[in-house]
C-alpha positions in Angstrom: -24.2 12.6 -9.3 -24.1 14.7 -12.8 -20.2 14.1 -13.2 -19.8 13.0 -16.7 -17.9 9.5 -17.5 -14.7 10.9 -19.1 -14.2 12.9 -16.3 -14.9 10.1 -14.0 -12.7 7.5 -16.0 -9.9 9.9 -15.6 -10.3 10.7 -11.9 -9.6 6.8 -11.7 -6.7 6.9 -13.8 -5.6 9.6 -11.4 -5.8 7.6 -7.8 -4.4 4.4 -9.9 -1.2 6.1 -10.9 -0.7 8.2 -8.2 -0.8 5.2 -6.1 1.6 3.3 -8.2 3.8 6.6 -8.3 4.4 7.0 -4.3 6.1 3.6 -4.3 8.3 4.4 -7.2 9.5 7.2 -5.4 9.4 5.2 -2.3 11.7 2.6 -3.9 13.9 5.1 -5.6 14.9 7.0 -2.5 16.0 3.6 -1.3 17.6 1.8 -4.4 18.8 4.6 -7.1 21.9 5.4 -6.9 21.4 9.2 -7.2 18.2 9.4 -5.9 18.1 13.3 -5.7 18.0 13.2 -10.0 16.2 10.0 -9.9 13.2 12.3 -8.3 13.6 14.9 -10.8 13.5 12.6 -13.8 10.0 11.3 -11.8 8.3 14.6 -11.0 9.1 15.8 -14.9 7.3 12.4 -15.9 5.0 13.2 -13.2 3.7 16.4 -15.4 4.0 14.8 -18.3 1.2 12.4 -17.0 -1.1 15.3 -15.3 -1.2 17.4 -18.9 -2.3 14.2 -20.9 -5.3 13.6 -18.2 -5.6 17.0 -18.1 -5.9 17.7 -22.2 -5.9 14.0 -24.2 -8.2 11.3 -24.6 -8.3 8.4 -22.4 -6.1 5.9 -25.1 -3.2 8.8 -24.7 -3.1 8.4 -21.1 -1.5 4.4 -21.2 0.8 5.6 -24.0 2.4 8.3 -22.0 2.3 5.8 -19.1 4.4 4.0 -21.1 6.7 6.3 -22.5 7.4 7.0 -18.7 8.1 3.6 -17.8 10.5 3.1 -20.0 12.2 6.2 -19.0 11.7 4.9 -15.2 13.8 1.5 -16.3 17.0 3.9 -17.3 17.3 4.9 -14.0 20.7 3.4 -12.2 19.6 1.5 -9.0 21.7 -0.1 -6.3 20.5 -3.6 -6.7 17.7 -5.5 -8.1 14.3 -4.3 -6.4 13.3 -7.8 -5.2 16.0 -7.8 -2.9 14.8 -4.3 -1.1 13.2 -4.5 1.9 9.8 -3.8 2.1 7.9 -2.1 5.1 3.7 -1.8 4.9 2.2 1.6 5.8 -1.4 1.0 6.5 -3.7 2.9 8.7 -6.1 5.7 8.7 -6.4 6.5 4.8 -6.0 10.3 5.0 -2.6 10.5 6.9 -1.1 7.4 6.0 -1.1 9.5 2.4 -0.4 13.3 3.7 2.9 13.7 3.4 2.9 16.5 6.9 1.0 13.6 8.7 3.3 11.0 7.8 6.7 13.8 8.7 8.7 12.1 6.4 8.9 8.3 7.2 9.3 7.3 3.6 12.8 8.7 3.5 13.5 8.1 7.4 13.1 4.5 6.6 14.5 5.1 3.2 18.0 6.1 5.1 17.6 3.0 6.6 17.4 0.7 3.6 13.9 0.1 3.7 11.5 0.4 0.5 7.8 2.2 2.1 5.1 0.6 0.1 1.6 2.2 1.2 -1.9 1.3 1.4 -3.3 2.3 -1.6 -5.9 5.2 -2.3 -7.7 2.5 -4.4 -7.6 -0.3 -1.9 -10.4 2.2 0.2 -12.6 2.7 -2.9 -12.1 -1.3 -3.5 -13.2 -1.8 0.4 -16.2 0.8 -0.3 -17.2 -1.6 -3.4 -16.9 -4.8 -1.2 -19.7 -3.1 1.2 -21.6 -1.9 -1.7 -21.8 -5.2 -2.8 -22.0 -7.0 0.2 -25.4 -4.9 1.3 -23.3 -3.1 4.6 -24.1 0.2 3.5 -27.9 1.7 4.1 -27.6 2.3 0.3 -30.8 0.3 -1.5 -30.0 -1.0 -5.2 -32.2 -1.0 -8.0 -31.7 -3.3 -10.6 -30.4 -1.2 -12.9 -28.0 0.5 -10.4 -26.2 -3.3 -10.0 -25.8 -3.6 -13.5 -24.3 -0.2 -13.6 -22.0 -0.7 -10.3 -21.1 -3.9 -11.8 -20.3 -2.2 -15.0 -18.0 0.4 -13.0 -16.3 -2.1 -11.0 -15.2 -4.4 -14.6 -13.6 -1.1 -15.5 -11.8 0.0 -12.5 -10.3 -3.7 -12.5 -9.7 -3.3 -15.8 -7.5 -0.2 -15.3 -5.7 -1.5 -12.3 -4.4 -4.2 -14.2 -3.4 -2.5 -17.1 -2.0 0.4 -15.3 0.3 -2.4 -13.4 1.2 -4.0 -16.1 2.4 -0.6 -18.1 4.2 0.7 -15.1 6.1 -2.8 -14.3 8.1 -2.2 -17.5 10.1 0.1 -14.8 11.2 -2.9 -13.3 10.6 -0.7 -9.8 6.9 -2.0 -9.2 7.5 -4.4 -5.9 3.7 -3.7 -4.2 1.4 -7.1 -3.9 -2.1 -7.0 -5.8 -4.7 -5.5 -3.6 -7.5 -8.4 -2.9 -9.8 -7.2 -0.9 -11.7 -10.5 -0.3 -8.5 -12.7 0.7 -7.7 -9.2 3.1 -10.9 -9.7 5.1 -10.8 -13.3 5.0 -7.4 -12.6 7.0 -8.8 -10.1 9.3 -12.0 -11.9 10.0 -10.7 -13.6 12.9 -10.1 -10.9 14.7 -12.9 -8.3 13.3 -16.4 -8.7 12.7 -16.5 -7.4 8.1 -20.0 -5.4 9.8 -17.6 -3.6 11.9 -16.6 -1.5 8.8 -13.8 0.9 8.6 -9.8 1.0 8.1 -9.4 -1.3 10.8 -10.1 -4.8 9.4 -8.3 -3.4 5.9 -5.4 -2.5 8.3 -5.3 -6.4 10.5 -6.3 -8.4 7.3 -3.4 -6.4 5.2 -1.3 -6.9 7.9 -1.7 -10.8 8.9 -1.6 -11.4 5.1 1.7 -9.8 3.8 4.2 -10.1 6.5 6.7 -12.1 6.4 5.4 -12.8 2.5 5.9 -9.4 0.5 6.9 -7.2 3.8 9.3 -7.0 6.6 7.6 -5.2 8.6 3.8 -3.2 9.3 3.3 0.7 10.2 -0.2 1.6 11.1 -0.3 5.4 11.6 -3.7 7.6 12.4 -3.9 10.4 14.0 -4.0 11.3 17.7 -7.0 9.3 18.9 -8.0 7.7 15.9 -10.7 4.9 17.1 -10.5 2.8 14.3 -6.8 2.5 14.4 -6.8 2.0 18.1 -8.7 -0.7 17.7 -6.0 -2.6 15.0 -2.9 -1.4 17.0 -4.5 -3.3 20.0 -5.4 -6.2 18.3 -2.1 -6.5 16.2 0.1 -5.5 19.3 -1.7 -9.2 20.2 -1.9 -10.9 17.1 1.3 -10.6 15.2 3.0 -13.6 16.7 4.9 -16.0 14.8 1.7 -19.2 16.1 -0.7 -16.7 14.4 1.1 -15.7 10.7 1.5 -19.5 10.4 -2.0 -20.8 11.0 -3.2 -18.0 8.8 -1.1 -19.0 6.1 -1.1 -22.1 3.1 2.8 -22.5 3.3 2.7 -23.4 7.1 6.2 -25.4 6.5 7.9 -22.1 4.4 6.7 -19.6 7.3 8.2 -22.1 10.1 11.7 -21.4 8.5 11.7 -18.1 8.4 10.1 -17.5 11.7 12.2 -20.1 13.3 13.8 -17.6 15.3 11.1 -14.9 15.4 8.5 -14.6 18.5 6.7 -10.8 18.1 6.8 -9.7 14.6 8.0 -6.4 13.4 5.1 -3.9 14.0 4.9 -0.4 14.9 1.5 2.0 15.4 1.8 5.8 15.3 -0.1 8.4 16.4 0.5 11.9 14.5 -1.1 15.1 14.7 1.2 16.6 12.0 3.5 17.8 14.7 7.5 16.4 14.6 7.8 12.6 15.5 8.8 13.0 19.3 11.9 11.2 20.6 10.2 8.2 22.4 8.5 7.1 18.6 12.1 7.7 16.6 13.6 5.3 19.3 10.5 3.0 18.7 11.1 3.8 14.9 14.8 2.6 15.2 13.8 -0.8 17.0 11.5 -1.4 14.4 14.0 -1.1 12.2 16.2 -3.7 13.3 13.6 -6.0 14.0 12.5 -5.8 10.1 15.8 -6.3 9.3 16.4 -9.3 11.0 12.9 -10.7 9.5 14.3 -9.7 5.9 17.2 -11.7 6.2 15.8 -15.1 7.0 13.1 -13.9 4.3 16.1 -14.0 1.9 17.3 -17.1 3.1 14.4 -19.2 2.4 
């Protein structure tokens, strides 16, 4: 719509980083050993990284990227990051990423030993090229406009990859690859892929990493939130330990570790950006030592 392609190439570099940044600082509030300077160090990289998109070309932005990571990998942590456990936040994309909305879970769970890694910015857009694609938007493409999108989409693969593979030199990237295909195949059973919207990203992304990458799935909206009605009712349902298995390849691996498991750890919140009342940090705290309990035969297997 006018915008020219540096511009845009950077705006992508933005949401890819920034998403790749909130789980740093996710893990680092759980694992470093001073977290308080282990934030500093990663806001002061954090500005480093705005000025180059902000000023250089696009080739300057991976080499300050990697600069950082290297910077990231000095920091003292408590124990290796593979053996921090992981809870999902998923849900409406706006809240699950304002940090008034969300009051603070990151470190509430971070208190707790638990590692937040977030739905991604990027796994939206990803979800809005899957419909593109698919022909479930009311959008009608030329011929040259799929060429173009397909063009676009090479490149913002391109940089997700590379991105990932600069920051993991931190040794503090933990999140799984967003797939958005093998995330609808998961939610399909449950949701029609016409019924678009954050709940089949939040069921599919759900079903597919617990008990794999995850101990445990938040979905938070906010107050009245169809969409994310609709997956807290279905999950409050589906996340059993007779569904996880039949969803999954490794029906033998998941038996082990949900030997002892009947419900599986999962918690949907409703905010309006107003304090957590007491009845969800109780709910919170259950949660808690239900993910727990999940990580631990995770770790056993």
């Amino acid at each position: 719509a006018g915008i020219n392609q540096t511009f845009l190439q950077k705006a992508w570099y933005g949401f890819v980083i920034s998403d790749f940044f909130d789980d740093i600082r996710s893990m680092l509030l759980t694992n470093a050993k001073n977290s308080n300077k282990a934030i500093e160090i990663l806001e002061k990289e954090m500005i480093c990284i705005c000025r180059t998109i902000e000023t250089k070309k696009i080739q300057e932005i991976e080499k300050q990227l990697d600069k950082t990571a290297i910077k990231l990998k000095q920091i003292p942590l408590e124990k290796s990051v593979f053996s921090v456990p992981l809870v999902s936040l998923s849900g409406e994309m706006f809240v699950r990423r304002d940090s008034l909305s969300r009051q603070n879970i990151s470190q509430k769970l971070a208190d707790k030993g638990f590692a937040t890694i977030c739905s991604p910015v990027t796994e939206w857009l990803q979800y809005s090229d899957y419909l593109y694609e698919k022909g479930l938007t009311k959008i009608k493409q030329s011929t040259k406009e799929k060429i173009v999108f397909q063009i676009s989409k090479y490149f913002k693969n391109r940089t997700l990859k590379r991105v990932r593979t600069i920051l993991s030199k931190s040794g503090l990237i933990c999140s799984p690859e967003i797939n958005i295909k093998d995330i609808i195949k998961a939610g399909k059973p449950f949701i029609d892929p016409e019924l678009t919207g954050e709940a089949i990203l939040t069921v599919g992304g759900a079903i597919s990493h617990i008990a794999t990458h995850v101990c445990g799935v938040i979905a938070i909206g906010p107050f009245g939130c169809m969409p994310n009605r609709i997956s807290e009712s279905i999950l409050n349902n589906s996340m059993t330990k007779e569904t996880i298995i039949s969803a999954s390849s490794k029906k033998s691996d998941f038996s082990k570790i949900l030997s002892d498991q009947t419900d599986l750890p999962f918690l949907a919140i409703e905010s309006d950006g107003s304090p957590f009342p007491q009845l969800i940090n109780a709910q919170i705290e259950t949660f808690c030592l239900r993910a727990k309990r999940l990580h631990h035969n995770m770790k056993e297997i």
